[in-house]
Structure formats: C-alpha cells, structure tokens
C-alpha positions as a Python dict, from the first residue, in 0.01 Angstrom:
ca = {
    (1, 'X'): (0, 0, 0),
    (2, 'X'): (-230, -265, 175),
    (3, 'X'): (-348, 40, 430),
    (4, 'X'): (-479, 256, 104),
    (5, 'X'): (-620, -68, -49),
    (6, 'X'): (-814, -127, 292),
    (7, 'X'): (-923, 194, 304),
    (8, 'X'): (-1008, 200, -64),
    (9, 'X'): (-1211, -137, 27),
    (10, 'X'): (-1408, -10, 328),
    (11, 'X'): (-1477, 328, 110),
    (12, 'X'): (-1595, 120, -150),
    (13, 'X'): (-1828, -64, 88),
    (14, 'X'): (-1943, 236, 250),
    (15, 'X'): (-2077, 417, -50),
    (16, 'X'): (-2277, 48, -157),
    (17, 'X'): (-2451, 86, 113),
    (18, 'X'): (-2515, 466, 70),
    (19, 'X'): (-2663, 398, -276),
    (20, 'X'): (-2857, 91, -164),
    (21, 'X'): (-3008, 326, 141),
    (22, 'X'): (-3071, 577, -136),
    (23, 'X'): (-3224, 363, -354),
    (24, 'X'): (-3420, 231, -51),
    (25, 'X'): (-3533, 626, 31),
    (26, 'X'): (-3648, 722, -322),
    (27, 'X'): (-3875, 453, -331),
    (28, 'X'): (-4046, 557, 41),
    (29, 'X'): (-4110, 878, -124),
    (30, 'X'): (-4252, 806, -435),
    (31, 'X'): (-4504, 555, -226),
    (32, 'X'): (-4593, 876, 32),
    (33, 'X'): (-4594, 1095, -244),
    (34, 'X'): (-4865, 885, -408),
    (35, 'X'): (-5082, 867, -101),
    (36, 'X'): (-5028, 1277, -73),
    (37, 'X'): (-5140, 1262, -435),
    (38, 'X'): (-5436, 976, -364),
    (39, 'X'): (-5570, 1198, -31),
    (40, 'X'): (-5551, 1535, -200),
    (41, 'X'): (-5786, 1370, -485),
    (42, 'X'): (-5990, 1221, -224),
    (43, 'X'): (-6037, 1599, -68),
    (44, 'X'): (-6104, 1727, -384),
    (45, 'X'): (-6389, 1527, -460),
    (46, 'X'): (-6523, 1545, -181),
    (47, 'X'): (-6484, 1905, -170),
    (48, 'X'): (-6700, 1928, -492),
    (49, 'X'): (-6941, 1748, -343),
    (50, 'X'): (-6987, 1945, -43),
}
C-alpha cells in the first residue's frame, strides 16, 4: 500500500508540474502570436504605402 501511495504521490507531482509547464507554454504563444499579429500589421501598412 505505501508503494502505490508513493507512486500515486510522485504521479501527482509529476502532472503539477506538467500543467504549470503548460500553463507556462500557452502564455509564450499567445505573446509570439501577438508579435506575428503586430509585424504582419506593420507589413501591411507599409505595404499600402509602398
């Protein structure tokens, strides 16, 4: 019993850190995918003005 509740514990631990690495991921791509967004605007206007 104390094997499957150390396993259960390190599991446990394991996908914390998964979701906090996740959480930590999403939030580097929404920040690139507003640059993408900011630099395609950019070479848009400046498309129209050239």
């Amino acid at each position: 019993m104390e094997t499957i509740s150390a396993m259960t514990e390190q599991v446990t631990a394991h996908a914390s850190e998964t979701y906090t690495s996740s959480e930590a991921n999403q939030k580097s791509v929404a920040s690139i995918k507003e640059l993408v967004d900011k630099i395609k605007e950019d070479a848009d206007r400046l498309k129209a003005e050239g």
